[in-house]
C-alpha positions as CSV (number, residue, x, y, z in Angstrom):
1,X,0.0,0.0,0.0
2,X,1.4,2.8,-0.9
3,X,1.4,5.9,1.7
4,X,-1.0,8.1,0.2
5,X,-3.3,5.1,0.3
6,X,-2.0,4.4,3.8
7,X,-2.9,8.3,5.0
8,X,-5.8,7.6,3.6
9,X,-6.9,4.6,5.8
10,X,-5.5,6.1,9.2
11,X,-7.5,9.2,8.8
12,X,-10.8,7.3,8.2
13,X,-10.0,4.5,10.3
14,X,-12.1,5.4,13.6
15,X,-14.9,6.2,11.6
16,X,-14.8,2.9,9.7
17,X,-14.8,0.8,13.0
18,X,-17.7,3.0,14.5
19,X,-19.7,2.2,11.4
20,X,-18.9,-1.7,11.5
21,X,-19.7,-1.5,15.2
22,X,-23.5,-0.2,14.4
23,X,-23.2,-2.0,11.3
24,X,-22.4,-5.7,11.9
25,X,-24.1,-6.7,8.3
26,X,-22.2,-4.2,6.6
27,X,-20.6,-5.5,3.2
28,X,-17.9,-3.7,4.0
29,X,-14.5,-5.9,4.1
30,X,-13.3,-6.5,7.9
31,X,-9.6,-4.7,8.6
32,X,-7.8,-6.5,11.1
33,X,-4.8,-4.6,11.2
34,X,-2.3,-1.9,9.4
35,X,1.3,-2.8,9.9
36,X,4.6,-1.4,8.4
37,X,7.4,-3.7,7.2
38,X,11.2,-3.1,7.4
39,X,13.9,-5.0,6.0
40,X,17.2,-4.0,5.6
41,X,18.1,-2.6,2.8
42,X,14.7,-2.0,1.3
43,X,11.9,1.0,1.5
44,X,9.1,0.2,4.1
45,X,6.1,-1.3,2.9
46,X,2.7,-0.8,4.4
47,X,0.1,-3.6,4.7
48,X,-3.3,-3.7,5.3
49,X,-4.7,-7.1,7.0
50,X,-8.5,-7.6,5.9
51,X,-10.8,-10.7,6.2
52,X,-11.1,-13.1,3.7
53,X,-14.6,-12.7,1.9
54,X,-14.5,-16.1,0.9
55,X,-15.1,-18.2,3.9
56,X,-15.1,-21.8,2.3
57,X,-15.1,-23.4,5.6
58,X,-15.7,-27.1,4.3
59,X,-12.9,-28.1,1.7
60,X,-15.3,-30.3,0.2
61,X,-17.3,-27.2,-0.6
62,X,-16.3,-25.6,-4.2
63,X,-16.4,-21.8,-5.0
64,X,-18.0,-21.8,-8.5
65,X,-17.9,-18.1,-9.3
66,X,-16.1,-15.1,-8.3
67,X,-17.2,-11.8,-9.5
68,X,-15.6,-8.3,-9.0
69,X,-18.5,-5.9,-9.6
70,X,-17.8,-2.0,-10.0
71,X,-21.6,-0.8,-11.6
72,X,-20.2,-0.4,-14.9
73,X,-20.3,-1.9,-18.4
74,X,-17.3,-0.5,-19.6
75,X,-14.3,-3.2,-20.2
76,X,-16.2,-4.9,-17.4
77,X,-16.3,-8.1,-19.4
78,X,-13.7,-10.9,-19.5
79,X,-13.8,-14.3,-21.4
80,X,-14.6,-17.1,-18.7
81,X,-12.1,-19.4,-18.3
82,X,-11.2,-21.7,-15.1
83,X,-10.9,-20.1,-11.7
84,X,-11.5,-16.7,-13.8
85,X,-12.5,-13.8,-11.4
86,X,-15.5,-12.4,-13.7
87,X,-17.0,-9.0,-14.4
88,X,-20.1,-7.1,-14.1
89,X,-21.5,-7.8,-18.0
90,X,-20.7,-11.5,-17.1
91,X,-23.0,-11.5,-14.3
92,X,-25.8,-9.5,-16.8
93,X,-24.8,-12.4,-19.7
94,X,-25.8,-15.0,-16.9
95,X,-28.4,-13.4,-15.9
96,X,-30.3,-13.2,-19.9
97,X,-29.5,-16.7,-19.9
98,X,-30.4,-18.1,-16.8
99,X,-33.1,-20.6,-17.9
100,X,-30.1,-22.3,-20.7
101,X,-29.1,-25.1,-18.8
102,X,-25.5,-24.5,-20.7
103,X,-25.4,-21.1,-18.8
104,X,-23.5,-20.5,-15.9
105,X,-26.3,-21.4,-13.4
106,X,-25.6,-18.9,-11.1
107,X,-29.1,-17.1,-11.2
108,X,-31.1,-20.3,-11.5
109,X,-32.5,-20.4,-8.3
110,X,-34.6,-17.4,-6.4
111,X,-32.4,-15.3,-3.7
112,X,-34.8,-12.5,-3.8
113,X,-35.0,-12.1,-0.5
114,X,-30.7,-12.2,0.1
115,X,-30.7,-9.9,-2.9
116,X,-32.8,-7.1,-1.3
117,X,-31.1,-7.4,2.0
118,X,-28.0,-7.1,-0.1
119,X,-28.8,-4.1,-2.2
120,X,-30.2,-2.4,1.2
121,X,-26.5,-3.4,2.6
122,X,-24.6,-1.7,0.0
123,X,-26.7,1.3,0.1
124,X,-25.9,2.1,3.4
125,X,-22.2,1.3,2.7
126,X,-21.9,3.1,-0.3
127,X,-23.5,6.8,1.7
128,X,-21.1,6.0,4.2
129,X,-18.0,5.6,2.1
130,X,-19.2,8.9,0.4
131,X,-19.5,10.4,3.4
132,X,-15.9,9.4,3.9
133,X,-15.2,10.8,-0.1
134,X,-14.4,7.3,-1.6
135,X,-15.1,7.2,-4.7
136,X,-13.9,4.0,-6.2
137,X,-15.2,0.7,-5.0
138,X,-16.0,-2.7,-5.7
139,X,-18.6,-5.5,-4.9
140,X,-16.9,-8.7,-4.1
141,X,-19.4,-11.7,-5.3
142,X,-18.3,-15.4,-4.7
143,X,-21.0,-18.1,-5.0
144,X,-19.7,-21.9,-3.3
145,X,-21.6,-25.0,-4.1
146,X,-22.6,-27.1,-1.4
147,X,-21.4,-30.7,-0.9
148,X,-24.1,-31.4,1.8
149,X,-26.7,-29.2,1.7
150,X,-28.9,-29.9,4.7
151,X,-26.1,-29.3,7.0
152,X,-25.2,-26.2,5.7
153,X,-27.3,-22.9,7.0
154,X,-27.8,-19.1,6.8
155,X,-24.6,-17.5,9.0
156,X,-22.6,-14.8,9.1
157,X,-20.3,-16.3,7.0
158,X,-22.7,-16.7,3.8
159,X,-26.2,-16.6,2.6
160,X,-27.7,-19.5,1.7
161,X,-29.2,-19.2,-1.9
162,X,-30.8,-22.6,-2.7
163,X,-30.5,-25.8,-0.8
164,X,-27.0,-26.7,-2.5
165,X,-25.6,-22.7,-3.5
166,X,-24.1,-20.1,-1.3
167,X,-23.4,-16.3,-1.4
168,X,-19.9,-14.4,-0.4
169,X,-20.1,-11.0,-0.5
170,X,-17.9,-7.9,0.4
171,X,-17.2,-3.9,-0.2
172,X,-13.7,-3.1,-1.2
173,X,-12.7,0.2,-1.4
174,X,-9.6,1.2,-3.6
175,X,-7.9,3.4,-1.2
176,X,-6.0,5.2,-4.0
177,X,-9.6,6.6,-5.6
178,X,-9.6,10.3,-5.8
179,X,-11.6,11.8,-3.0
180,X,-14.7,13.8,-3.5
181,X,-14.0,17.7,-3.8
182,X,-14.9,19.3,-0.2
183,X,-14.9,16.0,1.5
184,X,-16.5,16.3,5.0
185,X,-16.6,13.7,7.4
186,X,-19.3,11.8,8.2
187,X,-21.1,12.6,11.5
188,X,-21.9,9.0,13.3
C-alpha cells in the first residue's frame, strides 16, 4: 500500500470501525490490522490485514464463481475461463441466460429475499463511504456449491441461496480513488 493510500486509511480508520460496530451486516471488508514492514536494505512497505470474503469453511465445498463488480459496463467483461474472477456484463450475460441449462447457473434459483437485504447493505455502505469521499469501490461476489446441503445454513459467514448454492459477499474500497472535492466527514 502505498502511503498516500495508507494516510488515507488512518485518517478514516475510527470512523470505519464505528460504522462496522452499528453496522455488523455491513458488506464492507473487515480490517484487522495496518502494519509497516522493514527489512534492511529495502523502502518500508505498508500492509493492510482484511478478512477473507470467501469463507469456504468445508474443503469439500467448491467456489463456482467469483465476480468483482464495479456498476459499470465498460471493459467490465472478460472471457470465462477456469478459476477466472468475472466481471459485471458476465454477471448481466448469466443473468439473460439463466433458464439455458448450458449457462452458468448462477441465477437459477430465487435469492430474492438475500438480494434485497443485499442491495439495502450496499446502500448504506456506499452513503457511508461517500460520506468518507471514496469514490472507487468494488462489490466482491463469490458463489460456493454445497457438498451437503442440509447441514449447511444461513450465518454470518454466507447466505444461503438454494439448498446446494451459497453467497460471499464484500465492499472493497480502492484506497487510492480520488476523494470527493470538499470531503467532509461523516457525522456518526
Amino acid at each position: 500500500m502505498f502511503q498516500e493510500e495508507l494516510d488515507i486509511v488512518m485518517s478514516n480508520l475510527s470512523y470505519y470501525f464505528e460504522y462496522i460496530k452499528q453496522n455488523p451486516d455491513s458488506l464492507i471488508a473487515r480490517i484487522y490490522g495496518v502494519f509497516q514492514v522493514q527489512m534492511e536494505g529495502i523502502v518500508p512497505v505498508n500492509l493492510l490485514l482484511m478478512a477473507n470474503t470467501i469463507q469456504n469453511v468445508c474443503p469439500k465445498n467448491k467456489i463456482v464463481k467469483v465476480y468483482d463488480l464495479k456498476g459499470s459496463w465498460t471493459n467490465r467483461i472478460v472471457h470465462v475461463g477456469e478459476k477466472q474472477t468475472l466481471k459485471d456484463r458476465n454477471l448481466l450475460n448469466c443473468k439473460q441466460a439463466r433458464f439455458n441449462r448450458e449457462a452458468d447457473g448462477l441465477l437459477q434459483f430465487d435469492f430474492k429475499h438475500d438480494m434485497k437485504l443485499i442491495k439495502e447493505a450496499i446502500s448504506r455502505d456506499a452513503n457511508f463511504l461517500q460520506g468518507l469521499g471514496l469514490l472507487d469501490y468494488s462489490l466482491l461476489l463469490a458463489v460456493e456449491r454445497l457438498e451437503k446441503p442440509e447441514t449447511i445454513t444461513e450465518d454470518r459467514q454466507g447466505s444461503q441461496l438454494s439448498k446446494d448454492h451459497r453467497l460471499f459477499c464484500s465492499l472493497l474500497s480502492n484506497q487510492k480513488s480520488e476523494m470527493l472535492p470538499g470531503n467532509n466527514k461523516i457525522n456518526q
